[in-house]
C-alpha positions as CSV (number, residue, x, y, z in Angstrom):
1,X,3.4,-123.2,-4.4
2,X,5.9,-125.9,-3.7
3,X,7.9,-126.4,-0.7
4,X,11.4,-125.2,-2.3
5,X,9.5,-122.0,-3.3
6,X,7.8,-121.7,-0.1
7,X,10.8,-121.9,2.2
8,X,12.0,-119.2,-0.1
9,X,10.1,-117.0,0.4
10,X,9.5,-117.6,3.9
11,X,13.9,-116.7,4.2
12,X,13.9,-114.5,2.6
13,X,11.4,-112.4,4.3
14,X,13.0,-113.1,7.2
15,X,16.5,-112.2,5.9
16,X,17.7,-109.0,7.2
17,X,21.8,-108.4,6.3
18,X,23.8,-105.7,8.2
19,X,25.2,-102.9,6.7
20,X,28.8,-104.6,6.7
21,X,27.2,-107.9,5.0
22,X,25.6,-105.9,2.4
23,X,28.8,-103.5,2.1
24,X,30.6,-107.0,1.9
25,X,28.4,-108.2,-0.7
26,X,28.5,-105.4,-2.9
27,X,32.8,-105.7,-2.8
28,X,32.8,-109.5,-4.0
29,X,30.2,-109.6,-6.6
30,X,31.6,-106.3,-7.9
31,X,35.0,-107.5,-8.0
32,X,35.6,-108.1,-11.9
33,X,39.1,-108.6,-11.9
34,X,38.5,-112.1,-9.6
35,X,35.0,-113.3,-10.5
36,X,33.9,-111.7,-14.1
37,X,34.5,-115.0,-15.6
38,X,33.8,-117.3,-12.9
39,X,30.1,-118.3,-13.9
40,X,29.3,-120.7,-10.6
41,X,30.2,-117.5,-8.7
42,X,28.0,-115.2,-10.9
43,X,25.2,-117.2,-10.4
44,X,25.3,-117.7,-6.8
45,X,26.1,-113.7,-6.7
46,X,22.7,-112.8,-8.4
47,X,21.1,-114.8,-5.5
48,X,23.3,-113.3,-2.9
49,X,21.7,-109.9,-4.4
50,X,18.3,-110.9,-4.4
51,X,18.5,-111.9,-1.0
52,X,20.2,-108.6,0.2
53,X,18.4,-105.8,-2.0
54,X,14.8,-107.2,-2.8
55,X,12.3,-106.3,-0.1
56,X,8.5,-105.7,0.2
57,X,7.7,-109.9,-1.2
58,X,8.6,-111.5,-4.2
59,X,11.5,-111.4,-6.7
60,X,12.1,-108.8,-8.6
61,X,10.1,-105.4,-10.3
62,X,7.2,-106.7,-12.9
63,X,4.6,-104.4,-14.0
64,X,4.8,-102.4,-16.9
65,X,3.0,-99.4,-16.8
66,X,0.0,-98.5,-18.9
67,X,0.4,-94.6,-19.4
68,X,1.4,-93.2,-23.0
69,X,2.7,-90.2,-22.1
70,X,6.8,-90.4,-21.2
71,X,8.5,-88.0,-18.6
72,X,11.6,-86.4,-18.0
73,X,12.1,-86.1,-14.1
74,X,12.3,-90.1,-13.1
75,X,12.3,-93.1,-15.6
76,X,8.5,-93.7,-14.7
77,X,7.1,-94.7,-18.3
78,X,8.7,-95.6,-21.7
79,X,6.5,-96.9,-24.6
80,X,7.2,-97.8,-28.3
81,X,4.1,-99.9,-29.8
82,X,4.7,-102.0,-33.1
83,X,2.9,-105.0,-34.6
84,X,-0.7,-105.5,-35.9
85,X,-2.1,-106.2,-32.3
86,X,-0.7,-102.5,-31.1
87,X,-1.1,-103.0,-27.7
88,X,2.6,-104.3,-26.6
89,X,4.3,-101.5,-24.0
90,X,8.0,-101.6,-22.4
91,X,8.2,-100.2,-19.1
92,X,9.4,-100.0,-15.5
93,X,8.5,-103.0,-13.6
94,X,5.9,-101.6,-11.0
95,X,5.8,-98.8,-9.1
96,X,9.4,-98.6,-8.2
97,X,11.2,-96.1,-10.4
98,X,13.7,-97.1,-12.4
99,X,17.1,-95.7,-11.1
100,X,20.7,-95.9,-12.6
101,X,23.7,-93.9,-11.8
102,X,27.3,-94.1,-12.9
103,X,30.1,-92.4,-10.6
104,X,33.5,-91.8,-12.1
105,X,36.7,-90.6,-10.9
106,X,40.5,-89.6,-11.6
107,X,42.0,-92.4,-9.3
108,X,44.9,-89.5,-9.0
109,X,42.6,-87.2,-7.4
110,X,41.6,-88.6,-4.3
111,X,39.1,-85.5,-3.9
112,X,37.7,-86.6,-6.6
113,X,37.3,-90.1,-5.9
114,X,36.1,-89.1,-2.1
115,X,33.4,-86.9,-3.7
116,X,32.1,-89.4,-6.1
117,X,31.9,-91.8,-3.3
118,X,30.2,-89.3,-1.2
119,X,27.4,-89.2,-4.1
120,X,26.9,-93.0,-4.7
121,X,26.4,-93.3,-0.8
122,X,24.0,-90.4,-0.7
123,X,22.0,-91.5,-3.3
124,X,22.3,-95.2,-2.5
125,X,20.5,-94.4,1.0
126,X,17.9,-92.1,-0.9
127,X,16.8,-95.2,-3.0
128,X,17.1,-97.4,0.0
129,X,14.7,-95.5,1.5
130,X,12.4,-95.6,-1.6
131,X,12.9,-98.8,-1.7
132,X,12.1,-99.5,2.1
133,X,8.7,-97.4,1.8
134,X,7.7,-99.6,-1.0
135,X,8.6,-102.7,1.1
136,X,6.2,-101.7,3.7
137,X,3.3,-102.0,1.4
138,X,4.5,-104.8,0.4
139,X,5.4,-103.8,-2.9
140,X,8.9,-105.3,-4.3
141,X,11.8,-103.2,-4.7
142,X,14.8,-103.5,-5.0
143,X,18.9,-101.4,-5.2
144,X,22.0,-102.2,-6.3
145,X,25.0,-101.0,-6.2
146,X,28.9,-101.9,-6.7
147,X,32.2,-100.5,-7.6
148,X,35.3,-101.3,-9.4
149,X,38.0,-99.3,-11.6
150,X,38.7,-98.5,-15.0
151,X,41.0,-100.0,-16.8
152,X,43.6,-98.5,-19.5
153,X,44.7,-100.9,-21.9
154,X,47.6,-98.7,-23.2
155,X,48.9,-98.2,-20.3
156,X,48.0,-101.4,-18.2
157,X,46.8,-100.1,-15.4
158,X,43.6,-98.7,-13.7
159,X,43.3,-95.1,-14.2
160,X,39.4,-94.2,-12.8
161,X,37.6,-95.4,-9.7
162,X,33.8,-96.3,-11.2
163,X,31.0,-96.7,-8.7
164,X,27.6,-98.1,-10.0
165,X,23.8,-97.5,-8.2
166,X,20.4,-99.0,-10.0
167,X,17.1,-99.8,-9.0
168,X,14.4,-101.2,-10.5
169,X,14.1,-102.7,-13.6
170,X,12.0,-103.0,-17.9
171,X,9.5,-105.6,-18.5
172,X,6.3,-105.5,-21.1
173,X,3.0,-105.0,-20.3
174,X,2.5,-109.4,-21.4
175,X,2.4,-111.8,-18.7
176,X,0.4,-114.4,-20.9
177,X,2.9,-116.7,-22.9
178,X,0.3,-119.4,-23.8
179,X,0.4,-117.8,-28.1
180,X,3.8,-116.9,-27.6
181,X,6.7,-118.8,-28.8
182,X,9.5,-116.7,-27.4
183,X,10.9,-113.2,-26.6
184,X,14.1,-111.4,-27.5
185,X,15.6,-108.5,-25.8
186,X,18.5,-106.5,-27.2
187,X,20.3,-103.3,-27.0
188,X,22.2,-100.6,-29.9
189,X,24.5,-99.4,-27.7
190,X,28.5,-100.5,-27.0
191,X,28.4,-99.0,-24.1
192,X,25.6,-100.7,-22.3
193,X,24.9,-104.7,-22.0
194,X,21.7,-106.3,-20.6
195,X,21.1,-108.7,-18.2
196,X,17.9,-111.2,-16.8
197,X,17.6,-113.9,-14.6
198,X,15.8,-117.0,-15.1
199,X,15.5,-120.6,-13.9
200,X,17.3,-122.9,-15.9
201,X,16.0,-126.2,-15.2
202,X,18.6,-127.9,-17.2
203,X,21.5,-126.5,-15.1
204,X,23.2,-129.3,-13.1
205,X,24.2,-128.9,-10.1
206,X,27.7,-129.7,-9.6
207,X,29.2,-130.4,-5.9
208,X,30.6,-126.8,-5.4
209,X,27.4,-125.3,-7.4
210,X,25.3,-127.4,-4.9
211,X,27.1,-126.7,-0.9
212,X,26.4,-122.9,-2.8
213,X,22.8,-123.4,-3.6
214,X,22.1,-125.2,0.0
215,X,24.0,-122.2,1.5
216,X,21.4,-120.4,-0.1
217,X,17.9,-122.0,-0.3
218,X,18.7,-124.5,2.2
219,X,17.5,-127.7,0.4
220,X,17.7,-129.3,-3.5
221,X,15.8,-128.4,-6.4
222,X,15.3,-129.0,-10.4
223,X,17.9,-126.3,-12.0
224,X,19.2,-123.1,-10.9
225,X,19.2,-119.2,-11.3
226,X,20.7,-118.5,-14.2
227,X,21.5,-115.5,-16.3
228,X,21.3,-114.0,-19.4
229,X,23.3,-111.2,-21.1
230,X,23.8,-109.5,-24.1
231,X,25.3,-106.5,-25.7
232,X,25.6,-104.9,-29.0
233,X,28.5,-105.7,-30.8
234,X,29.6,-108.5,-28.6
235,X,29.4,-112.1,-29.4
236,X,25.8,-112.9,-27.7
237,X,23.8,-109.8,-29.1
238,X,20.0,-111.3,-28.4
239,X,19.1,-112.3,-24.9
240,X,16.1,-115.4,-25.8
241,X,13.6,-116.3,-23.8
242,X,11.5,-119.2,-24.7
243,X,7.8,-120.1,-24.0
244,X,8.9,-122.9,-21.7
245,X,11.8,-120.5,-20.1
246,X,9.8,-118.0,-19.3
247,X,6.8,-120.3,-18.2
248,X,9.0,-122.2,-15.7
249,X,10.9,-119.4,-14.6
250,X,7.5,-118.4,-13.1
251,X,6.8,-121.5,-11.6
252,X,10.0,-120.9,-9.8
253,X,9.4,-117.2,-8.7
254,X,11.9,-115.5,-10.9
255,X,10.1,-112.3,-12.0
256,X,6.9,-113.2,-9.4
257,X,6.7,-110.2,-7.8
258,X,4.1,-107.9,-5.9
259,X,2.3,-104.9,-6.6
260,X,-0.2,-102.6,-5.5
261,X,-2.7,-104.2,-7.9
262,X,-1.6,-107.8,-6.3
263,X,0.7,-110.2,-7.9
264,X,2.5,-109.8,-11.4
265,X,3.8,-112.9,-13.1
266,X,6.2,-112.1,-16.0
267,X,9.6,-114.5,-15.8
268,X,12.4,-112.2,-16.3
269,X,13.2,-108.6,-15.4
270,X,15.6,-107.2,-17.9
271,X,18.8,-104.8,-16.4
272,X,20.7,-102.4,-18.1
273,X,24.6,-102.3,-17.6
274,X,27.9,-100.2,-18.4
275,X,29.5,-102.8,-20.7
276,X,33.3,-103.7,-21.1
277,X,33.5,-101.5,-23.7
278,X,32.8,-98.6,-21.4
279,X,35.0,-99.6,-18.3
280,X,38.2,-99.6,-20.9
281,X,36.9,-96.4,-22.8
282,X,36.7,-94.3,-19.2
283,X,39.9,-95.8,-18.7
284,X,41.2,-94.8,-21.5
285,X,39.8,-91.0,-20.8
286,X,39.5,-90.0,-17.1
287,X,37.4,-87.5,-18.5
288,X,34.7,-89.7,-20.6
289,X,31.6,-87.3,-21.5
290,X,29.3,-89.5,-19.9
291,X,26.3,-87.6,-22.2
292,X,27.8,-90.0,-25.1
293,X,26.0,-93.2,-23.8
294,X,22.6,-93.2,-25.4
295,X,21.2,-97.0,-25.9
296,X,17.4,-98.7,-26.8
297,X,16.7,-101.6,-25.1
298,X,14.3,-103.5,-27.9
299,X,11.8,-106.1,-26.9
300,X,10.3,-108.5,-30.0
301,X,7.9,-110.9,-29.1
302,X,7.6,-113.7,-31.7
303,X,4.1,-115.5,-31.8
304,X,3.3,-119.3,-32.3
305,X,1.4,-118.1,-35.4
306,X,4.3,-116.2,-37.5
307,X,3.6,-112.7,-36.1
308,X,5.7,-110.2,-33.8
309,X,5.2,-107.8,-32.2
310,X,8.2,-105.0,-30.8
311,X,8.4,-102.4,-28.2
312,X,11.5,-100.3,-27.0
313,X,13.0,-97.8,-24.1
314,X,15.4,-95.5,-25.5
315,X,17.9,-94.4,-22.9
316,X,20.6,-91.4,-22.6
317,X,22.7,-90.5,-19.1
318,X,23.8,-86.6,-18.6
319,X,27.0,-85.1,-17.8
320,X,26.7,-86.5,-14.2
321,X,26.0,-90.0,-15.4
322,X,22.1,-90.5,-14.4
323,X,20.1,-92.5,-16.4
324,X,16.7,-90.3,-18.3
325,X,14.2,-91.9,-20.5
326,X,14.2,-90.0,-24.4
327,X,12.1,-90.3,-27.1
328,X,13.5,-92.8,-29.6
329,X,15.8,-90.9,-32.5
């Protein structure tokens, strides 16, 4: 490990944020109307994150699991198997069940909006303490969680408050690259987009990119923490990793992360998110049936020697707007 990675590390076990520094953290990097387009603050947000909600050592959620058979009650396995080697699974990233809960409200009912509030904190401190539980055996896991407001293009204004809570995260069961030549990720779903970190070691730093990163890590290094995103229907539909992407992205402890069985190396962690598309179509309709959002997240791994290989997780939320696991239609 080098130094840059060890002095990491070595921080961010160390870091430990008060409740009014995490609180603070989730109002700026949640704040679209400032900083959805402003990409030097996006990627030193993601950072910011991974410093505040990551615990137990490492980065990030990466082992898929190795059961076939799917459940219900948490988003504990998904599996679709395709391809001629018929042993490629989708998953959640280690032990840590995936969470993800969406939390909508009339902003003219301000019971409404109290009670929704209510439920994000409530079930934000039930997957804190998940999370926290893992941490002590030093397993990685992490929680997010944000809010924001719907927006109603006819009208032009914001008509629902919209308060967001995830944990966890999907990889596949492939950690060796050294056949592979790269891996794409996308979704079928308007309402959802996807995001994944990685190092980009092409990124430059520029002087207000840099005082960020030193903020941050606290010395230089080759590239940065970038991110990917896609979303169906969108211009950038296919999130691509490449053999070297992926490769270096380990070197650099993106998507490093511990479990019980020790030490996963995978590159990337790919998160599911409501999309544009579903901020302006709650705020067009305060009452949005949240049971319309149904998505599949679809992994295809392309091979150096003209073969691929796919696996999906097929998602649907209910009428109180948690996440479940399906079978695939």
């Amino acid at each position: 490990m080098n130094k840059n990675n060890q002095n990491y590390k070595e921080t961010f076990s160390a870091f430990e944020p008060s409740e009014k520094a995490v609180e603070r953290v989730f109002e700026i990097t949640t704040d679209k109307r400032k900083f959805s387009k402003n990409v030097i603050f996006r990627r030193a947000a993601a950072a910011m994150l991974a410093f505040v909600f990551v615990i137990g050592g490492g980065f990030g959620l990466n082992l898929a699991v190795n059961r076939k058979v799917p459940t219900y009650e948490t988003l504990g396995v998904m599996v679709a198997v395709a391809g001629e080697r018929n042993l490629l699974e989708a998953g959640k990233a280690n032990e840590q069940d995936v969470f993800y809960g969406i939390y909508v409200a009339d902003l003219k009912d301000s019971q409404a909006v109290t009670d929704a509030k209510n439920r994000w904190n409530s079930d934000k401190n039930k997957q804190l303490d998940i999370a926290q539980k893992l941490g002590t055996d030093n397993i990685t896991a992490g929680v997010k969680s944000g809010n924001g407001e719907a927006y109603n293009k006819k009208l032009e204004k914001y008509t629902a408050t919209m308060y967001t809570l995830s944990a966890g995260g999907f990889v596949l069961n492939l950690s060796d690259y050294s056949n592979v030549k790269d891996i794409t990720v996308e979704n079928t779903s308007r309402y959802g987009m996807l995001y994944a970190e990685y190092w980009n070691k092409n990124y430059d730093l520029n002087e207000m990119d840099t005082d960020i990163y030193h903020d941050v890590f606290g010395e230089k290094s080759t590239g940065f923490v970038d991110l990917k995103e896609c979303s169906f229907g969108s211009d950038t539909e296919k999130i691509v990793f490449t053999k070297d992407e992926l490769q270096f992205s380990v070197e650099n402890n993106i998507g490093v992360f511990n479990t019980t069985d020790g030490e996963v190396k995978k590159g990337y962690t790919i998160e599911w998110e409501p999309s544009a598309y579903l901020n302006f179509s709650i705020g067009d309709n305060v009452n949005f049936d949240l049971t319309q959002i149904k998505d599949t997240i679809l992994f295809t791994v392309n091979y150096d020697d003209g073969t691929s290989e796919q696996a999906s997780v097929s998602l649907a939320f209910d009428s109180d707007g948690y996440m479940h696991i399906v079978d695939a239609d």
